[in-house]
N, C-alpha and C positions, 0 to 999 in steps of 0.2 A: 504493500500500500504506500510506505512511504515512498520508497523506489519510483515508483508509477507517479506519484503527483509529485517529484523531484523533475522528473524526466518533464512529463508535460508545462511543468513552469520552464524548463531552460525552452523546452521548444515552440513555447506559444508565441514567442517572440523572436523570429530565427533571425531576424536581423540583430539583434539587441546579443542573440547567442553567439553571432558568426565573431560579436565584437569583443564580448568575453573572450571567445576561444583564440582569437588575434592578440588580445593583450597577454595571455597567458604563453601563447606560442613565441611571442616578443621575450616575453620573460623567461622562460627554458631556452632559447637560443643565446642569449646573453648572456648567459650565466655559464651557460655548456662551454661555449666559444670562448670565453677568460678562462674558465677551468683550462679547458683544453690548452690555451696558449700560456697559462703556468705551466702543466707537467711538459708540456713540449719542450719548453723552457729548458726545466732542471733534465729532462732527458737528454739534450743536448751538449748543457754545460759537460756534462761527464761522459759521453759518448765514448771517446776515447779509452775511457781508464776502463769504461764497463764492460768494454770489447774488450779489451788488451789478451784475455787471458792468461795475466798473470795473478799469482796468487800476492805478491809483494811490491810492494813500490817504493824504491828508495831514492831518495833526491837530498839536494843541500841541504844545510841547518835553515832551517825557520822558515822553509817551504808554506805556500799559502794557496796557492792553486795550480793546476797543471799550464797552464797557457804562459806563469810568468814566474820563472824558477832561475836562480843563480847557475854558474855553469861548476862545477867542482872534477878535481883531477881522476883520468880515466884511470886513475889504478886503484880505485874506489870500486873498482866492477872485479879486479881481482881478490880483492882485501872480500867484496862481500862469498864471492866464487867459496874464499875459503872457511866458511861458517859452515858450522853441523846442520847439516838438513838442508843446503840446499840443493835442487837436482840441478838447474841450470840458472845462471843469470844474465840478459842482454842487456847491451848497451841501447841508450836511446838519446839522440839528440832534438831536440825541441825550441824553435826559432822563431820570430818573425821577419819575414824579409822580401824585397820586392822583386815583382812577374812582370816582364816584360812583352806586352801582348806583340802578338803579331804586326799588327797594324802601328807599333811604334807607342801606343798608351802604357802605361804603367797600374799594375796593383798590386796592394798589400796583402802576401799569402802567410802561411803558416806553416812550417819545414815541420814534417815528425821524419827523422831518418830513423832506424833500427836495423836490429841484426835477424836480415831477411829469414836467414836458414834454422831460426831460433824459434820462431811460429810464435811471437809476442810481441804484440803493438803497433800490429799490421792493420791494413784495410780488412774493410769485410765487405758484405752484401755486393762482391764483385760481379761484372754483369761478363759471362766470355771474357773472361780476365784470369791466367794464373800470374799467383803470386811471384812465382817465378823468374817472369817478366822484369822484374826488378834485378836480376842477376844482371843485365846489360849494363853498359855503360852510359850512365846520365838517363838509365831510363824512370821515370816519374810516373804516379797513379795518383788522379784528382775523381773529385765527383762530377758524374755529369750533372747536378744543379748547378755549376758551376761554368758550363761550355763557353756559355754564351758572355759571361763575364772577364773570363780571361781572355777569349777569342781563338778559342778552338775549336776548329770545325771535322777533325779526322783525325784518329787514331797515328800515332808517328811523327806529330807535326813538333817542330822543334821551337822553343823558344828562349829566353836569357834568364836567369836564377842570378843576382848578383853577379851578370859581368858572363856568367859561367852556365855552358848550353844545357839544357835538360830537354828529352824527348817524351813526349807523352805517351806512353805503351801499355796504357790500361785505364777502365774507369771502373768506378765502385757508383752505387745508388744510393742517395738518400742519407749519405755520412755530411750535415750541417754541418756548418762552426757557426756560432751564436757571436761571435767577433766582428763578423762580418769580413775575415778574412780566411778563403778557402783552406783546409788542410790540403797537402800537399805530401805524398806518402812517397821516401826513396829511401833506399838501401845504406846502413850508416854510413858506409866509404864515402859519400855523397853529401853527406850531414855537413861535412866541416867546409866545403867549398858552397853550398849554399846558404850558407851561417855566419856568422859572427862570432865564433868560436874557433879558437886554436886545435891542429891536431889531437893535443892532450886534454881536452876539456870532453866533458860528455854533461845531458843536461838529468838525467833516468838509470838509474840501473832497474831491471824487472828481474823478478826470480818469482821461480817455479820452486815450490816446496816438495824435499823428495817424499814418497809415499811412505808410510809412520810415520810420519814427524805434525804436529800440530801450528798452523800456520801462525797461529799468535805468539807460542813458541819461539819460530825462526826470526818471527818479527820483531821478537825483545831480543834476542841474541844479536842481532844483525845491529838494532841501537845502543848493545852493550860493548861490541867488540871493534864493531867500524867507527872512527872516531869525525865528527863533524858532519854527520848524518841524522836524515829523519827518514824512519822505514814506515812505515803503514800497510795495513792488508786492502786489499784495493777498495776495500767496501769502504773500511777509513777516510782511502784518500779522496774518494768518488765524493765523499759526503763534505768533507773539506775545502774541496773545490766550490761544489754547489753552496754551502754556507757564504762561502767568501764572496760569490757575484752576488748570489742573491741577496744577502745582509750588506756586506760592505759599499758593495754600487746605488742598493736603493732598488735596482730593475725586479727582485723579487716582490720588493714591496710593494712597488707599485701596481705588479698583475695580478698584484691578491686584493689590493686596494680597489682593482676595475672590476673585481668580481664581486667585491662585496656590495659594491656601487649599483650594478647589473644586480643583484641579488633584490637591494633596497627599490630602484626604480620598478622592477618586474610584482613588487609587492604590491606600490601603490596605485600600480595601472591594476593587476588583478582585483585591490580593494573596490576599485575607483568602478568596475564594471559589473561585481558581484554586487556590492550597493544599488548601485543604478535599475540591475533587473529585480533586485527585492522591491525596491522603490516602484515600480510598475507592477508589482501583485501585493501590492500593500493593504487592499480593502482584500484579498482575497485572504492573504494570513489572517488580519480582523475576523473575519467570514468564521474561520476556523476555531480562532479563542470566543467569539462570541456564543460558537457552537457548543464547547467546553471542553476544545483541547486544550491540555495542558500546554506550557510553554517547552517543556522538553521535548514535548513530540513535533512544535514547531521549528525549535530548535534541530532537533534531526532532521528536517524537510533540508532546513539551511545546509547544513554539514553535508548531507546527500547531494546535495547539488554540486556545492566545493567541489568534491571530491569527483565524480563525475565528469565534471569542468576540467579539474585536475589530469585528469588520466589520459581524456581526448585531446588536450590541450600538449601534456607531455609526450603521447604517441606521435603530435603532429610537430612535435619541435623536436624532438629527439631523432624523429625520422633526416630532418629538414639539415640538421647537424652535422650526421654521419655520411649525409651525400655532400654537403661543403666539406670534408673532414676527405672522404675517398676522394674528390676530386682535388687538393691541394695535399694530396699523400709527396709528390715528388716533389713540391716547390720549395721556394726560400723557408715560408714561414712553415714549424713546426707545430702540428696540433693532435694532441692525444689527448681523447678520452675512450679509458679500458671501461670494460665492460662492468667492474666492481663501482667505478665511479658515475656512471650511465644511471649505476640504479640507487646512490648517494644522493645524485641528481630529479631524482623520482621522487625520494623520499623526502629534499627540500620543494617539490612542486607540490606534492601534498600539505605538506607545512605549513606552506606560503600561500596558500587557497584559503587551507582550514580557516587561519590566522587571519585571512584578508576578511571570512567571512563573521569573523566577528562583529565587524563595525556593523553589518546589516542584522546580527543575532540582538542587540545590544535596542537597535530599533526599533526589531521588532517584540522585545520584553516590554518595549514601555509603550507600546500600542494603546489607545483604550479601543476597545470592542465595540464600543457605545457608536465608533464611526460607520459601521455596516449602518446604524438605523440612522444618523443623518447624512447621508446621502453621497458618502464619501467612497 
């Protein structure tokens, strides 16, 4: 019964309905789309470390993020080699330094060299790309998001790396930098001529922890025994990184600040139309207390609706979402929402119904009844 006069109040009025269901779909898309460009965000920042497949990350004293790390002496990589428990350690150089497009423009990319044959710190999601491919000389692997900005149009094409040629001999998909300068994946022989760094400098050592050994373990021993060092297990430093943009820049704050924003605006456009169609069956709820239902049972009519409101409304934003979401899968900007947060996002659209339908609950308590018999 209630169900049924919930239903026919949202649809006796289907323009009035279409407009509810519009501000609510305004408001799950807003909300989705900032979620979304947070976690895109912090997926991004850490990309790199969460790939790596290593179990340990060792860099300078007072390290703060992967992107901007001091350079410390390559014999740091032998020093960590010799700790108990580790199965392998590579070297990795990490850089900023500028691409010289084809066409004679210039941009600012982002060197990771590593120790190719060591299977850590490398590309992934390579598209018809072995790894391999990096055994050449000056040969390079970029994202294609990226083609059209450095000015590459085919596989082979060679361009300037500081002074110094690199050949493009593979692409990866969908590996962001959130810097706004491409990563840039070669072989570490490579590292020190497209860098800023001497022969004897390295900016990473990575280790693999050998099997028995507990990676928290290797990772206190490695800050016990290697001197002017900070190791972290990579979830550590994955997390370290993300702290540091997110917190230290402000840029986290601010995409939680647009969501919360989107959260608040999505509220008061919901309230503003759940009102409005109480407002237009107002003698009809009278009708009902005059009759002698109680206020609860009116009050569920309300809440029935919400929530009904609620469901069709997030069916039709969430759908609306995931097709802007597939369709900008390969672009610049990054945007994830998992499937755990999809239904986070269900349960704040209920929320935020229920919550908006208070202001017309509150209404209709204080009705007098007495307006069905004048003429209201």
């Amino acid at each position: 019964m209630i169900l049924t006069l919930a239903l026919r109040n949202l649809m006796h009025d289907r323009v009035r309905f279409l407009v509810t269901l519009t501000g609510i779909v305004f408001a799950v898309v807003l909300v989705t789309l900032q979620c979304g460009f947070f976690l895109g965000f912090i997926t991004t920042i850490s990309g790199v470390i969460d790939n790596s497949k290593a179990d340990i990350w060792v860099a300078s004293k007072g390290v703060k993020t992967f992107d901007i790390a001091m350079p410390m002496p390559e014999s740091r990589h032998y020093e960590v080699m010799s700790v108990p428990g580790v199965e392998t350690a590579s070297r990795m150089v990490v850089d900023f330094a500028f691409w010289k497009r084809p066409d004679g423009g210039q941009e600012s990319i982002e060197i990771i060299a590593f120790d190719t044959h060591k299977d850590m710190g490398g590309p992934w999601n390579l598209l018809d790309t072995d790894i391999n491919c990096l055994s050449l000389e000056d040969a390079v692997i970029m994202d294609q998001l990226y083609l059209e900005k450095l000015g590459i149009t085919s596989l082979g094409q060679e361009v300037e790396i500081i002074s110094s040629r690199a050949r493009v001999m593979g692409f990866s998909r969908g590996i962001r930098s959130f810097t706004t300068s491409p990563y840039i994946f070669t072989d570490y022989r490579n590292g020190h001529r497209y860098s800023r760094f001497n022969p004897s400098q390295i900016t990473y050592v990575l280790v693999r922890v050998a099997e028995g050994h507990q990676v928290k373990d290797v990772c206190a021993a490695i800050n016990k025994q290697v001197a002017n060092v900070d190791a972290f297990t990579t979830e550590e430093f994955s997390s370290l990184t993300r702290k540091y943009w997110m917190l230290s820049t402000g840029a986290g704050a601010a995409l939680m600040l647009t969501a919360i924003l989107g959260f608040v605006v999505g509220m008061i456009i919901v309230a503003q139309t759940l009102y409005a169609t109480t407002m237009d069956h107002l003698q009809e709820f009278a009708t009902l207390k005059a009759m002698g239902a109680p206020d609860s049972y009116v009050n569920r009519v309300l809440l029935v609706q919400a929530c009904l409101s609620a469901v069709l409304g997030y069916t039709l934003g969430i759908g609306i979402c995931y097709a802007l979401i597939e369709s900008q899968r390969y672009s610049d900007a990054a945007i994830s929402v998992p499937l755990g947060w999809g239904l986070s996002i269900f349960l704040v659209t209920i929320c935020m119904c229920i919550g908006a339908s208070f202001i017309s609950i509150r209404k209709i308590m204080r009705i007098d009844p007495a307006v069905v018999f004048r003429g209201r």
